[in-house]
C-alpha positions as CSV (number, residue, x, y, z in Angstrom):
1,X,-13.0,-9.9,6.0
2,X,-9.9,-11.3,8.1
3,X,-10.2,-11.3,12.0
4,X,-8.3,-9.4,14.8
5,X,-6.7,-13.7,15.6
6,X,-5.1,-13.0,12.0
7,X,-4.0,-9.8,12.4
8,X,-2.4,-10.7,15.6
9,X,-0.4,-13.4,13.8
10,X,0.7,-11.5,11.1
11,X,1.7,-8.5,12.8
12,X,5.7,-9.0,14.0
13,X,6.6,-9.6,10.5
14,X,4.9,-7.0,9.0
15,X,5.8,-4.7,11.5
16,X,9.8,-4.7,12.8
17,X,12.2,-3.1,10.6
18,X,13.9,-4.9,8.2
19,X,17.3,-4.5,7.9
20,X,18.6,-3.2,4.7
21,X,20.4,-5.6,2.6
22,X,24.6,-5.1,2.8
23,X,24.6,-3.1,-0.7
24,X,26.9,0.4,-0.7
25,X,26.2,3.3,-2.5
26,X,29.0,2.5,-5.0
27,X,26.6,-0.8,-5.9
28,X,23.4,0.5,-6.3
29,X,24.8,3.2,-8.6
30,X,26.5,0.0,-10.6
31,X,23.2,-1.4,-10.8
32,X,21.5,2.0,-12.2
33,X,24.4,2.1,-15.0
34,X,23.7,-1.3,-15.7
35,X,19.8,-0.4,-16.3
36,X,20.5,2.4,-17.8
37,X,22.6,1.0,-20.8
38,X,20.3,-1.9,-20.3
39,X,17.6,0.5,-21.6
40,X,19.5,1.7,-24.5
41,X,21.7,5.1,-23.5
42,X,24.7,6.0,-22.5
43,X,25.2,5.7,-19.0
44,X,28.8,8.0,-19.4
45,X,26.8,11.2,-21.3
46,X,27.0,14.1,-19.8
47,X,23.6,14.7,-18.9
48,X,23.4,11.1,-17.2
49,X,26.6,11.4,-15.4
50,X,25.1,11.9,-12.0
51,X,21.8,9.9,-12.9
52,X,23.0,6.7,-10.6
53,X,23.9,8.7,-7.6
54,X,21.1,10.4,-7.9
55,X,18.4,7.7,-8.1
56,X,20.4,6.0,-5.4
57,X,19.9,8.6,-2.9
58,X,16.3,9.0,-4.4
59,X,15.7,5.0,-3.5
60,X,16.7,5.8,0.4
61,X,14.2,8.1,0.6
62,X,11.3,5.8,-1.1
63,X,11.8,3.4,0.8
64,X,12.8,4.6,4.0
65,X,10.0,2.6,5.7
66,X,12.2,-0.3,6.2
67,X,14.4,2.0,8.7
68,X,10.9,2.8,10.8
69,X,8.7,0.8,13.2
70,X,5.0,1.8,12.4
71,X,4.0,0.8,15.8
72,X,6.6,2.8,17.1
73,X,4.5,5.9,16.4
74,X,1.2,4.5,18.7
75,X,3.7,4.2,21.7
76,X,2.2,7.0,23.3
77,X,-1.6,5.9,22.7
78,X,-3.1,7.9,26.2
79,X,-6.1,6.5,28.0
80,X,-6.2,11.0,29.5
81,X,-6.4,11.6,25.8
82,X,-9.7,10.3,25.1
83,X,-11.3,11.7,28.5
84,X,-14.2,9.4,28.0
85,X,-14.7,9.3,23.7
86,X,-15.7,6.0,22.8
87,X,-16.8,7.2,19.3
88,X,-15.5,6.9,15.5
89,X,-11.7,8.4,15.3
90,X,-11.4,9.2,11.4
91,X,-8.9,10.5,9.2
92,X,-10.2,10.9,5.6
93,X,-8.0,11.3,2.8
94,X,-4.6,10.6,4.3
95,X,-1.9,11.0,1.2
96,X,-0.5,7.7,0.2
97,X,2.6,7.1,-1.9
98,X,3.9,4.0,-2.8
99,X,5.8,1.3,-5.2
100,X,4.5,-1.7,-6.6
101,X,6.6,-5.0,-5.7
102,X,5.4,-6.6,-9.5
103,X,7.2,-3.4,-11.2
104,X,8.6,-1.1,-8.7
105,X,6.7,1.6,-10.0
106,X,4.7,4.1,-8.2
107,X,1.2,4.1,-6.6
108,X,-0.7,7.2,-5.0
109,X,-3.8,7.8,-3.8
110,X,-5.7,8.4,-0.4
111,X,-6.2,6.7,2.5
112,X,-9.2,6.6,5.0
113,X,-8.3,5.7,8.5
114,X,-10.5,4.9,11.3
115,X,-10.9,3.1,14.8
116,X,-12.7,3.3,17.8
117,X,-11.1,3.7,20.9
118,X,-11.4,1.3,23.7
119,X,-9.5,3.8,26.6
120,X,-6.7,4.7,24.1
121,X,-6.1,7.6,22.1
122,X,-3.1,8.8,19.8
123,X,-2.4,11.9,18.2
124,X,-4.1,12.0,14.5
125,X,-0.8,12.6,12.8
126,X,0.5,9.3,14.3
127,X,-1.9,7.4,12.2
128,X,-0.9,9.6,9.2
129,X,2.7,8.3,10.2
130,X,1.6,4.5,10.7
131,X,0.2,4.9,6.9
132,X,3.4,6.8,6.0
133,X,5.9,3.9,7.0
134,X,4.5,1.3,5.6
135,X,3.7,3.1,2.6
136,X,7.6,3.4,2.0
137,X,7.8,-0.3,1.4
138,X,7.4,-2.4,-1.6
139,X,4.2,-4.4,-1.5
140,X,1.0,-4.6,-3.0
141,X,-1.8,-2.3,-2.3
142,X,-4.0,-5.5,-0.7
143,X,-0.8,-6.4,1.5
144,X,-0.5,-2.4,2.2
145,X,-4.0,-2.3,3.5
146,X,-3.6,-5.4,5.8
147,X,-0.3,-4.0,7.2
148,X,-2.3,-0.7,8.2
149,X,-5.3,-2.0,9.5
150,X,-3.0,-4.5,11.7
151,X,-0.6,-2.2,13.0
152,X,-3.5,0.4,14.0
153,X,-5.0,-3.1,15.9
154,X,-1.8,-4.3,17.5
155,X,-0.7,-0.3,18.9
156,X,-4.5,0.8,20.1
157,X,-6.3,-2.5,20.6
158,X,-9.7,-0.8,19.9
159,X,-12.8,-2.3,19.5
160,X,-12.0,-2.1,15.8
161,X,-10.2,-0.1,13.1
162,X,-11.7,0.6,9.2
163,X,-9.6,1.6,6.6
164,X,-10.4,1.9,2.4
165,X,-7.5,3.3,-0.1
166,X,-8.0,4.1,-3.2
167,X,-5.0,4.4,-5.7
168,X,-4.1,4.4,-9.2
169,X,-1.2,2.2,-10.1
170,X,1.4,3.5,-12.5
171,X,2.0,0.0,-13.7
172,X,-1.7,0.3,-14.8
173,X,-1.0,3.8,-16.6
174,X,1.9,3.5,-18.2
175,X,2.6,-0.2,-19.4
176,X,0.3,-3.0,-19.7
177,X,-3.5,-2.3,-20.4
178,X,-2.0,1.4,-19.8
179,X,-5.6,2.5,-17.9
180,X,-4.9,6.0,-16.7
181,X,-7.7,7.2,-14.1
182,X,-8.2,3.9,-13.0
183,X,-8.5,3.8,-8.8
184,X,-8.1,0.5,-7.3
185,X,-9.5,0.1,-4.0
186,X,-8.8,-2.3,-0.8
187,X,-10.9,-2.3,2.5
188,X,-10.1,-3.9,5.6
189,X,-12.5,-4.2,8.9
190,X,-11.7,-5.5,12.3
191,X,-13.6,-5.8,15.7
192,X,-17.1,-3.9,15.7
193,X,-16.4,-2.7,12.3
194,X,-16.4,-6.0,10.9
195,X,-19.4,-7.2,12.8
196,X,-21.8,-4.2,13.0
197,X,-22.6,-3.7,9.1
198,X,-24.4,0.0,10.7
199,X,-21.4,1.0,11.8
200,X,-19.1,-0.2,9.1
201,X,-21.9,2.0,6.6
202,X,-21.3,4.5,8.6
203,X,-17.7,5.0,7.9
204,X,-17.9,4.4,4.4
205,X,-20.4,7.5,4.2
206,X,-17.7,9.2,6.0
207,X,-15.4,8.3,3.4
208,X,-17.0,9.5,0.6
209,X,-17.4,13.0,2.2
């Protein structure tokens, strides 16, 4: 289990925006012709006419978590919000969509998100957004996870921050070993979660409902 040093290190790359390579629309629709002929079809019959604009403006919205800051959305972390809590702050079962780097095909699943607050608070839907963000991104799930758990770290500096996904990997299902039903699943622990194994049990009962 990494330590808050690492996370600290890692966190400005993970974190800032990158900014979108100089392709136009007119190029990426190119490059989805090229594929799809590549695969075998027509890319001029009538039924795939519109296919390259379409998955062109279906791309910008994947991955429109290189156009966000995650820590952006913890800029309003409150130290009146938490009137005194110094307990577990837990969302269980936050929706997580994302794409594989290896393939670029999709993984879903949920995500469990938790911290305890040293003075600072932020809304819940703000860590749903933080999860969001860099969910729109193309990684691995391990990198996904360490990206999360950071970015929660860096925003609140709490006195530590859980988080476990589970998702199953199209690249899994449908090529490959094709394993449908298969979750993986990636932890990360900072702070008192990493130290206290009580408290780190304690939010894994959490997650399991």
């Amino acid at each position: 289990m990494g330590s808050i040093s690492k996370f600290d290190a890692d966190i400005p790359a993970q974190t800032t925006p990158k900014r979108r390579t100089e392709v136009d629309q007119r190029q990426a629709e190119e490059a989805v012709r090229t594929l799809i002929a590549w695969a075998g079809d027509d890319p001029d019959r009538e039924a795939l006419r519109l296919t390259p604009m379409r998955v062109a403006e279906a791309f910008r919205e994947y991955f429109n978590g290189y156009n966000e800051d995650p820590l952006a959305w913890l800029a309003d972390a409150d130290v009146d919000m938490a009137r005194g809590y110094d307990d577990i702050v837990m969302l269980r079962g936050v929706r997580l969509q994302s794409f594989c780097e290896h393939h670029m095909t999709p993984f879903e699943g949920r995500a469990h998100v938790a911290y305890l607050p040293d003075r600072k608070v932020v809304g819940l839907s703000r860590l749903a957004r933080v999860v969001d963000t860099l969910a729109k991104r193309l990684q691995t799930q391990e990198a996904l996870t360490e990206q999360i758990a950071g970015t929660i770290q860096a925003g609140l500096a709490p006195r530590g921050v859980a988080l476990l996904i589970e998702a199953e990997h199209q690249c899994m299902s449908l090529r490959g070993v094709r394993q449908c039903g298969v979750a993986a699943i990636t932890q990360r622990f900072t702070g008192a979660f990493e130290t206290d194994a009580e408290l780190r049990q304690s939010f894994l009962q959490l997650a399991k409902g």
